[in-house]
N, C-alpha and C positions, 0 to 999 in steps of 0.2 A: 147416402141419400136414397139410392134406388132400396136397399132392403126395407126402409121406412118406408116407401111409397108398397112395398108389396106385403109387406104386415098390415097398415092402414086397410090394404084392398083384401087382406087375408087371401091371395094368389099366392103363396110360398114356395111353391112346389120346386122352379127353380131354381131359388137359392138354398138348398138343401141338399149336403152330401151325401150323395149315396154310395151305399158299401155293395160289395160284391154279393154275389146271390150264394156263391162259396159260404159264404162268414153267416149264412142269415139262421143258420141251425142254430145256431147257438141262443139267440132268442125265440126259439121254441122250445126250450126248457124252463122248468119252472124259476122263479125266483131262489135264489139257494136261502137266501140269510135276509129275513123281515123285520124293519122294528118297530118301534113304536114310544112317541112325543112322552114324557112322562109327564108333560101337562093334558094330559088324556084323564090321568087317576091322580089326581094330587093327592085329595082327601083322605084315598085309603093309604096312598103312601106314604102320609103323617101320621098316620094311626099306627101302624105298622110296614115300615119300607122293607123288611127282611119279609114278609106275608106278600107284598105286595109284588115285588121282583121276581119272586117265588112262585106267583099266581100266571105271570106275564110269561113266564118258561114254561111251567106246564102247557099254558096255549101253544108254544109252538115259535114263540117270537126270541129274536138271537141276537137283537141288537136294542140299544133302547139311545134316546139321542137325551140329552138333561137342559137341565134351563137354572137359571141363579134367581137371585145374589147367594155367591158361593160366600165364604170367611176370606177371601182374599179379595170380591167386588170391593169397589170405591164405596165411602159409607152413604155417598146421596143416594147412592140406589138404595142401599138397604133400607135407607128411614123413607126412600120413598115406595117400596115396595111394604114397608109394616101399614104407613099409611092406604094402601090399598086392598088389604089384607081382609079389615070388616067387612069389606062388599062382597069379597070372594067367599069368602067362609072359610079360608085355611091360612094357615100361615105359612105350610112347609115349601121348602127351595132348595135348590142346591143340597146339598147332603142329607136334608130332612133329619138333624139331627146326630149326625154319626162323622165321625174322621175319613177322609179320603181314602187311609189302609182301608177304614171299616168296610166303605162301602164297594170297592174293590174286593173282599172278601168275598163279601155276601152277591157279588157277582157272578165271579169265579165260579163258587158254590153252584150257583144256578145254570153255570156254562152261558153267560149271559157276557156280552160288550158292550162299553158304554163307548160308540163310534165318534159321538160328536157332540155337541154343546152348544146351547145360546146364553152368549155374555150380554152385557152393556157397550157401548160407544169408549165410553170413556175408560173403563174397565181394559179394555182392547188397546185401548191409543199408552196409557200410563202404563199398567201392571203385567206387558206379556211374561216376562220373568217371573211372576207368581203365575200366571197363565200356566206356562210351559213344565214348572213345578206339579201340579195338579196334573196335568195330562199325561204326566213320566209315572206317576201313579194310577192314576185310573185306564190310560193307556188312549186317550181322546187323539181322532186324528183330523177332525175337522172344528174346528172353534167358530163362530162367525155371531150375528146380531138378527133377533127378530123384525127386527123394526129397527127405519131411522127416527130419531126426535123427530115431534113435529116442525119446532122453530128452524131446522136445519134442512128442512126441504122445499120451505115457500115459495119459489122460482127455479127457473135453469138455471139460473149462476150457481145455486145452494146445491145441487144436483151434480154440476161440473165440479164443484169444489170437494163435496162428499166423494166424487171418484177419484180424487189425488189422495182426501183423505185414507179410502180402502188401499188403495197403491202403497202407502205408507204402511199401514196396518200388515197388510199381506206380507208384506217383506219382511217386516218383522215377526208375523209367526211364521216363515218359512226358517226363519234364525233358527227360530225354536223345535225348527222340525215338524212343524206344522202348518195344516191348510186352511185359509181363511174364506168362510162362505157369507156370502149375503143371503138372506130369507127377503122374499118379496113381500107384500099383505099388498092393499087393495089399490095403495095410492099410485101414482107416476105412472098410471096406464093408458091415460087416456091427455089429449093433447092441450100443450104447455105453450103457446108463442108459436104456434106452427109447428113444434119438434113432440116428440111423446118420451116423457122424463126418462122410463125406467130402459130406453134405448142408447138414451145418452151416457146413462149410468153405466151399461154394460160396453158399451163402445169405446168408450176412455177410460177403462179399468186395462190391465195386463192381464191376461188370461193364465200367463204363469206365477199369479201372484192371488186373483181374485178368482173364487167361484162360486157358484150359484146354488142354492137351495129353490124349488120353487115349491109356491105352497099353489095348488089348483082351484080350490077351493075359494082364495082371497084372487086368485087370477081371474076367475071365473065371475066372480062379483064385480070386480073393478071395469066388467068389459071387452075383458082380450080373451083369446082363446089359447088355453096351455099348448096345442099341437102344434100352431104357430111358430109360437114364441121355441118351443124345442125345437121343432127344423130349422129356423133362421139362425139361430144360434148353438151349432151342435160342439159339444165338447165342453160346452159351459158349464153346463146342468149339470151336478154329481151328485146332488142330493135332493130328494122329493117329499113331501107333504102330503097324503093321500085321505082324503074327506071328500064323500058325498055332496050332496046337494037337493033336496025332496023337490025341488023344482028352480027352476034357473031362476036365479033373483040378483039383481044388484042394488049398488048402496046408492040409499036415500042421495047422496052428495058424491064427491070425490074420495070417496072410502081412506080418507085421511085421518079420521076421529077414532077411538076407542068408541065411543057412540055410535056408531056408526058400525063399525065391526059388532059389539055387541047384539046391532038389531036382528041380526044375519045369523046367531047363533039357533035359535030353534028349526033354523031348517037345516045344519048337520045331520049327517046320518051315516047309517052302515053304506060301507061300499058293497056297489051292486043291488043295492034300491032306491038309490036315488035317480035323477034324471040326466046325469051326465055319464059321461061315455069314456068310463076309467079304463076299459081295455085297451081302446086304442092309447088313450093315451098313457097310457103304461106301456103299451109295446112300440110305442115313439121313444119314450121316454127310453129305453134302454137300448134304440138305435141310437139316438143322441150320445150315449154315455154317461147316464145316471149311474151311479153305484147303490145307491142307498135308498133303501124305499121305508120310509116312517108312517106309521098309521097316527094321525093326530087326528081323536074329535075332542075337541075343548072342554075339557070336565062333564065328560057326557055320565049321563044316569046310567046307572048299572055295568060300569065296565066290562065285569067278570062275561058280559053275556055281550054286549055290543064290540069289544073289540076283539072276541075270539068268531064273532058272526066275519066282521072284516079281513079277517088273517084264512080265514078259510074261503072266504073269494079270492083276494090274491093268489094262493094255493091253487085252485080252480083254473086260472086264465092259463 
């Protein structure tokens, strides 16, 4: 209860570990190994995924994280991702085309890692065996879900029950050899019944079963402040989502809708012109115990030039 009462007041300083001033070098070296959301460039990596992988290693980027429906998703996602497909303008996912060897290959070739992966719910909960299949090939060491359903989070009960859910989940990709992450977006930040969801969420998950992705950007919209949320809870975090912001804005509602996230989308931007304050929280973030830092802007315009502007700030810090 007291960490909730000192997040609400953003006072954290308290309950936040601190490491030795021995250990603190180590975070002043650069980032070693950056990657970057391959829902950043879909479009060109439907056109050509071997040009596209290709383009994202010349910049400099060493890891890339993917997103589905893969050929082993549950088929609602698939027909309900074709169904969303017109609005997006693309249709590619998941292998964009090409066999797991393939895209593995065309990795390889590039000196390129594919770290981690966004599934489905249900993809997660039935198929980790074709899961852990896939990742013995492409070599994925984090699997986890963008998003929860909506209908599956309307209260604290749906919140306390999704955390038994992941506890399940996680155990079973640890079967597999694998680590299960949650991604945040904008919703369960702000307060439910007196409690603030995405606390209860992480509170009654197992920390050696569940871990956290956090995306700043949908943190930052919903309300909370990312530097927070990393000190109160260090060791959680191991993977990060890094997008600007042209000026601090949040969602029209409870940032629970696709609507709602989509309004948010013109003010993405390169990092280090926006108005939020990605150093520090980059250099929390890797006291915390992040490992993985992703650049995602959402199908932004001109890739080739805005996400090599972003990889050379990160470089920079």
């Amino acid at each position: 209860m007291e960490r909730r009462k000192f997040l609400k007041k953003s006072a954290l300083a308290s309950s936040f570990v601190f490491i030795p001033e021995s250990m603190s070098s180590m975070w002043a070296k650069p980032i070693k190994s950056i990657g970057v959301q391959l829902f950043s460039l879909p479009k060109l990596l439907e056109k050509d995924f071997k040009i596209g992988i290709e383009l994202l290693s010349g910049m400099g980027y060493k890891e890339i994280q993917m997103y589905g429906p893969f050929p082993f998703s549950v088929n609602s996602v698939k027909e309900s991702w074709k169904a969303i497909t017109p609005m997006l303008g693309f249709e590619g996912s998941g292998y964009f085309g090409h066999s797991a060897k393939e895209v593995r290959t065309i990795l390889d070739d590039a000196g390129m890692k594919a770290t981690a992966t966004h599934l489905d719910l249900e993809t997660l909960q039935t198929r980790m065996n074709q899961v852990g299949e896939a990742a013995n090939i492409l070599g994925f060491e984090y699997v986890g879900i963008a998003a929860i359903p909506e209908d599956k989070r309307k209260n604290l009960d749906d919140y306390k029950k999704m955390a038994e859910t992941f506890n399940r989940i996680g155990a079973e990709a640890k079967k597999a050899g694998l680590k299960f992450a949650y991604h945040n977006h904008g919703y369960g930040l702000q307060e439910m019944d007196g409690k603030i969801p995405i606390q209860v969420l992480i509170e009654e998950t197992d920390p050696d079963l569940v871990y956290l992705e956090m995306d700043i950007f949908w943190t930052t919209a919903g309300g909370a402040n990312p530097v927070d949320y990393l000190k109160a809870y260090p060791k959680r975090y191991r993977l990060m989502h890094l997008k600007d912001m042209k000026e601090i804005r949040h969602f029209s509602g409870d940032g629970g809708s696709p609507q709602e996230w989509m309004e948010l989308f013109p003010y993405m931007t390169t990092l280090g012109s926006g108005a939020m304050d990605i150093e520090t929280i980059v250099k929390t973030a890797r006291k915390s115990g992040v490992k993985h830092f992703f650049v995602e802007q959402d199908m932004v315009a001109n890739p080739e030039i805005a996400l090599k502007k972003s990889l050379n700030y990160l470089k920079s810090l």
